[in-house]
C-alpha positions as CSV (number, residue, x, y, z in Angstrom):
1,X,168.9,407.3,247.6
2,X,170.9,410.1,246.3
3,X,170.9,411.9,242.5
4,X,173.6,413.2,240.8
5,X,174.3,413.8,236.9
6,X,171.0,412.2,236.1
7,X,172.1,408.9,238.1
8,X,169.7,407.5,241.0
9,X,171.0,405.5,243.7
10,X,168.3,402.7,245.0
11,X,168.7,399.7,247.8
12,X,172.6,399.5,246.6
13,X,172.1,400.0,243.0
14,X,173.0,402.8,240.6
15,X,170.9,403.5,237.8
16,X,172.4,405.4,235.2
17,X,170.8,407.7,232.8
18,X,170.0,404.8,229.9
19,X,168.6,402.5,232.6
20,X,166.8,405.4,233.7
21,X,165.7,406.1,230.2
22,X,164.3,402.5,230.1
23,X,162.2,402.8,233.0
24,X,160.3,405.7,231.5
25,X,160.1,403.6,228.2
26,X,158.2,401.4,230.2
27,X,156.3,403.6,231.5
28,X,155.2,405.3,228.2
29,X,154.4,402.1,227.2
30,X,151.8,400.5,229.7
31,X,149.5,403.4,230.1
32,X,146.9,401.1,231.3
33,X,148.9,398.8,233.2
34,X,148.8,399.1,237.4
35,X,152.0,399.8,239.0
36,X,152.5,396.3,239.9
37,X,152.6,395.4,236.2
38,X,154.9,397.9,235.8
39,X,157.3,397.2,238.5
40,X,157.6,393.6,237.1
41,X,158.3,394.8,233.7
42,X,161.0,397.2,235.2
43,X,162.4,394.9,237.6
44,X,162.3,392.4,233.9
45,X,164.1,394.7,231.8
46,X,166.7,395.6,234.1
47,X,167.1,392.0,235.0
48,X,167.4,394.0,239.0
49,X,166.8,390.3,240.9
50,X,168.1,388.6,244.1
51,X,171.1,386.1,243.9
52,X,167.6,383.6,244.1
53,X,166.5,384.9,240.8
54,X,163.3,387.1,241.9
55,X,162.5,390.0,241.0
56,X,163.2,393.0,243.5
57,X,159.5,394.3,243.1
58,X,159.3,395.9,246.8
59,X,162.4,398.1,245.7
60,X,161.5,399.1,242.4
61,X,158.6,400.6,244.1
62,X,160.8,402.4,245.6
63,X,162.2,403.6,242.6
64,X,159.3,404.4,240.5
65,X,157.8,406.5,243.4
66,X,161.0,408.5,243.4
67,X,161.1,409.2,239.9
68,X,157.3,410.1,239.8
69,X,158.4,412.6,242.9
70,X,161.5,414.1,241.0
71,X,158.7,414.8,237.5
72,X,160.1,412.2,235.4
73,X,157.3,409.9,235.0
74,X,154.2,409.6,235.8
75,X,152.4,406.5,237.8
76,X,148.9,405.5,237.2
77,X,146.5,405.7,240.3
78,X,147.4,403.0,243.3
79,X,145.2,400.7,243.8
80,X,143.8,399.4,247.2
81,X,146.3,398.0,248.8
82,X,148.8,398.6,252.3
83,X,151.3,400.5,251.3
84,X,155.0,400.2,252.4
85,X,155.4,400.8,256.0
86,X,151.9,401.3,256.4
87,X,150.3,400.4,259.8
88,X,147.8,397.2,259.4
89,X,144.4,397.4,260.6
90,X,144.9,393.8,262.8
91,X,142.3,391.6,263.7
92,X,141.5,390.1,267.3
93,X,141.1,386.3,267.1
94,X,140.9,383.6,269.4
95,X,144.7,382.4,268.5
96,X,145.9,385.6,269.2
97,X,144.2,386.0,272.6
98,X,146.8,385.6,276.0
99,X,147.7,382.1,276.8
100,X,148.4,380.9,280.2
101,X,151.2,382.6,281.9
102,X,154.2,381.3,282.2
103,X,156.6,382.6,284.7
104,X,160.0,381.3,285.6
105,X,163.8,380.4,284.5
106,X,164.0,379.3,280.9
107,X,165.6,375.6,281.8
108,X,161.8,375.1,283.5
109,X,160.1,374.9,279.5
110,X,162.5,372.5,277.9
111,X,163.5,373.1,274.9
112,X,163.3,376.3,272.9
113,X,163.2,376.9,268.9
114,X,162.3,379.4,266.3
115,X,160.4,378.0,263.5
116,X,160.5,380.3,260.1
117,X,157.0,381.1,259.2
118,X,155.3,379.9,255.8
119,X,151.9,379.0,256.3
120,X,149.5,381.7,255.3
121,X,147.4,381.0,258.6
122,X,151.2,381.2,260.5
123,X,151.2,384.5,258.4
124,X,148.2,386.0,259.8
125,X,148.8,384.8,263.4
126,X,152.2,386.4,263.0
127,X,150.4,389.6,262.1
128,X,148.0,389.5,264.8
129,X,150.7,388.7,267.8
130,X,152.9,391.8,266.8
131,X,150.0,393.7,265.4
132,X,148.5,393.2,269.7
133,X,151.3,393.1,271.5
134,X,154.2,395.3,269.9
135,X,154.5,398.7,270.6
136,X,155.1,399.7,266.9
137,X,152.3,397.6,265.7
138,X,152.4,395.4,262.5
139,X,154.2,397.7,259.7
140,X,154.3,396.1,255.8
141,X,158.2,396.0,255.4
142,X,160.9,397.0,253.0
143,X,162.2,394.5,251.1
144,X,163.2,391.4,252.2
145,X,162.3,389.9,255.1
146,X,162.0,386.7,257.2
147,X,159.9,386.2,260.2
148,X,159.8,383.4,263.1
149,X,157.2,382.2,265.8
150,X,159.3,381.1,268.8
151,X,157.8,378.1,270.7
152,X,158.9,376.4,274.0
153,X,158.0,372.7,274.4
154,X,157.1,372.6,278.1
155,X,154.7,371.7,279.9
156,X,152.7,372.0,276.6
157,X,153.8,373.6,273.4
158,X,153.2,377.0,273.6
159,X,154.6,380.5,271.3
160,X,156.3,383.0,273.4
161,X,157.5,385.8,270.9
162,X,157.7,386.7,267.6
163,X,160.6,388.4,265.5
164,X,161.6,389.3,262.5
165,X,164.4,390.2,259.5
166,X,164.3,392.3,257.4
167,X,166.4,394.5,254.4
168,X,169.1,396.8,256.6
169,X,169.0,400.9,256.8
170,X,170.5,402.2,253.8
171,X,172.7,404.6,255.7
172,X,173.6,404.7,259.1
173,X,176.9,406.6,260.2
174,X,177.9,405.0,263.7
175,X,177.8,401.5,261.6
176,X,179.3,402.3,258.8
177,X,182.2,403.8,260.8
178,X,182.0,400.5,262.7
179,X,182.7,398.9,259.3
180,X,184.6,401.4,257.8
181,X,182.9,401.9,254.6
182,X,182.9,404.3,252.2
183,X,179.2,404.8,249.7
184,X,180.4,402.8,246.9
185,X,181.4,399.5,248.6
186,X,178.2,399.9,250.9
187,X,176.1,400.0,247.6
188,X,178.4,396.7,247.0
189,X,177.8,395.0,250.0
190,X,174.8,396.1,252.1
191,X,173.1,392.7,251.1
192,X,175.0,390.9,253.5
193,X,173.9,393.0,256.4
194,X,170.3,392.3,257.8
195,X,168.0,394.0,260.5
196,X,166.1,392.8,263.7
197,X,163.2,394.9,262.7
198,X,160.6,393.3,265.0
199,X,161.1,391.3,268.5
200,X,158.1,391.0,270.8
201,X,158.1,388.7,273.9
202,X,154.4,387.6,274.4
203,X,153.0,389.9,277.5
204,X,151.9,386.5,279.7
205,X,155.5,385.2,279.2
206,X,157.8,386.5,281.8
207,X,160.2,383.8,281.8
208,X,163.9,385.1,283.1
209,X,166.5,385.0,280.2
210,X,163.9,384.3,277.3
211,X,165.1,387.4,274.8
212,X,168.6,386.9,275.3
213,X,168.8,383.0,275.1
214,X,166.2,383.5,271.8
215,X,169.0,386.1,270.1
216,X,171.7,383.7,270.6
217,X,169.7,381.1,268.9
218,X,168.3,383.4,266.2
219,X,172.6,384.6,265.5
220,X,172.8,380.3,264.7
221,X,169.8,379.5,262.7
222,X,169.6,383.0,260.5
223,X,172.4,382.7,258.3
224,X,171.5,379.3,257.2
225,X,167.3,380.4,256.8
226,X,168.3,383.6,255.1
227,X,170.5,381.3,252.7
228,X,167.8,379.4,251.4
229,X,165.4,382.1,251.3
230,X,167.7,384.6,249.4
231,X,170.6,383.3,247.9
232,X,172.9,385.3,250.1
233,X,174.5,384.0,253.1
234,X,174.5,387.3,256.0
235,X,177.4,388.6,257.7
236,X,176.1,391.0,260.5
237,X,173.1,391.5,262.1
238,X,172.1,395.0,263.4
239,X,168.9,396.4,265.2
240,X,168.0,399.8,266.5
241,X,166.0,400.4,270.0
242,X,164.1,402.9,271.2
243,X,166.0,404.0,274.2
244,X,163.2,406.2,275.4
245,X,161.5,403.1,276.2
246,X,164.1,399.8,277.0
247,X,168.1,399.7,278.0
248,X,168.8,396.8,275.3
249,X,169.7,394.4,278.1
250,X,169.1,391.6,276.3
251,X,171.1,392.6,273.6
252,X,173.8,393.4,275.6
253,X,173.6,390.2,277.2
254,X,173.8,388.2,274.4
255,X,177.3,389.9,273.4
256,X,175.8,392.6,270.6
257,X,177.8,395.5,269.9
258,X,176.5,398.7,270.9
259,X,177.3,401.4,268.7
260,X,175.7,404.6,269.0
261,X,172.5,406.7,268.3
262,X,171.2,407.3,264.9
263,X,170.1,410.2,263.5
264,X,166.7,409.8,264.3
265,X,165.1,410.5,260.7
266,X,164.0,407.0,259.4
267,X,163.7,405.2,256.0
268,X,162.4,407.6,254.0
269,X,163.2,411.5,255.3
270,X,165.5,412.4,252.2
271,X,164.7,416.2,253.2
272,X,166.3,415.7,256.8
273,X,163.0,416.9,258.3
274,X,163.4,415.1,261.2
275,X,166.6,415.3,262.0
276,X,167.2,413.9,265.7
277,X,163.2,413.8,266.5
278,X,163.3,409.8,267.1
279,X,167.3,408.7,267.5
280,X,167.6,404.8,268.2
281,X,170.2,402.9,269.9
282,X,172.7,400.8,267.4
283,X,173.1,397.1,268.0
284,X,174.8,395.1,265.9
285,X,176.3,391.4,265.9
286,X,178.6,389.9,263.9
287,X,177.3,386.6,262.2
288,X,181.3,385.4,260.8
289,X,184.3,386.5,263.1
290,X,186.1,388.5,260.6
291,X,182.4,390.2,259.7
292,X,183.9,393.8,259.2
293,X,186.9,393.2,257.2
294,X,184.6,390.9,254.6
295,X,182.0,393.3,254.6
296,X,184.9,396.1,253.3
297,X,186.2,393.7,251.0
298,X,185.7,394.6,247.3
């Protein structure tokens, strides 16, 4: 987000001084509301959806909270509640407990697939595997976001990693060099780009080719998934790893792009106080074959 004459940039849109004056009109209005009832009346007023028609709630939190930081309004108290990007106290059950270990080429499991999870119980098992068994944990994410359970079928059924999308970094230089674009068709087309926030192959699977044959089927299905979930059909895929701890082989072996380091500042460092303290290797993968020159078109 950035601020100048009054304006505030947000996930790709520009709020002006009148929309800005709305906002604390709502505000002023609702003293006793939470902030959730005023998000919704925000997100209302400024009709600030998805193509689907829903309301952008996660990133008018993002808003309010930056407006209450700049003086401009004030929020009521939050409420209980995991906060954005918040680390999730996860529970140990028995579904998320190790399976039997399955070791070999991935022809010897028959067939693979990624199933989009919807089920609240799915939900919570999702939670636990990559709350257990990532290194990062279980975070609440940004904005949107999709997640899968992948399964093989032999000998039995059996899940072997979890992964998820999610809404892209706002900036990051080495890919929008790669694209070539400049702020204001960014803030245009950002929503076509999508990150491989989360990807965790089980600990007891160490099958030889697993994370590389699941990206390539992930680049097929996503577009379509992300479709009917959002209204928006995704052009390029990106993801950033921690070199300090893996090489991105299997990135690299199913034909992603490696771009660069990022700055190493995150999300939310608007200050720049941690400039180059955690820098990231830059994957991406195009999801259409002319993905750069659509995602510059106006």
């Amino acid at each position: 987000m950035d601020m100048a004459h009054d304006a505030v940039q947000v996930a790709g849109r520009r709020f002006h001084p009148e929309e800005l004056h709305v906002v604390t009109q709502v505000v002023a209005e609702g003293p006793q509301a939470s902030r959730a009832q005023l998000m919704r009346q925000v997100c209302q007023r400024l009709d600030w959806r998805r193509p689907t028609g829903a309301l952008k709630i996660r990133e008018c939190r993002d808003l309010l909270e930056r407006l209450a930081g700049d003086g401009r309004i004030t929020l009521p108290p939050k409420r209980s509640g995991r906060p954005l990007g918040s680390r999730t106290r996860v529970p140990h059950t028995a579904a998320g407990e190790p399976g039997p270990e399955l070791v070999g080429t991935i022809g010897q499991f028959g067939t693979l697939t990624l199933e989009p999870v919807v089920a609240a119980a799915d939900h919570r098992w999702w939670r636990e595997l990559v709350g257990r068994y990532h290194y990062l944990g279980y975070r609440v994410p940004f904005g949107a976001q999709l997640r899968y359970l992948a399964f093989v079928s032999q000998p039995e059924r059996a899940v072997v990693a979890a992964l998820q999308i999610s809404s892209p970094a706002w900036r990051l230089a080495v890919r929008d060099r790669w694209i070539g674009w400049d702020d204001a068709t960014r803030a245009r087309k950002l929503q076509a780009v999508v990150s491989h926030s989360r990807f965790v192959v089980l600990p007891w699977v160490r099958v030889r080719n697993l994370a590389s044959r699941l990206l390539s089927v992930l680049a097929r299905q996503l577009p379509a998934d992300w479709q009917a979930r959002y209204g928006v059909t995704p052009l390029l895929l990106e993801t950033m790893v921690d070199a300090a701890r893996f090489r991105g082989t299997c990135y690299r072996a199913a034909n992603w792009i490696p771009l660069g380091e990022t700055a190493g500042r995150g999300r939310m460092d608007r200050q720049h106080r941690r400039h180059g303290a955690a820098p990231k290797q830059v994957f991406v993968y195009p999801l259409a074959p002319d993905a750069p020159r659509r995602l510059r078109e106006a």
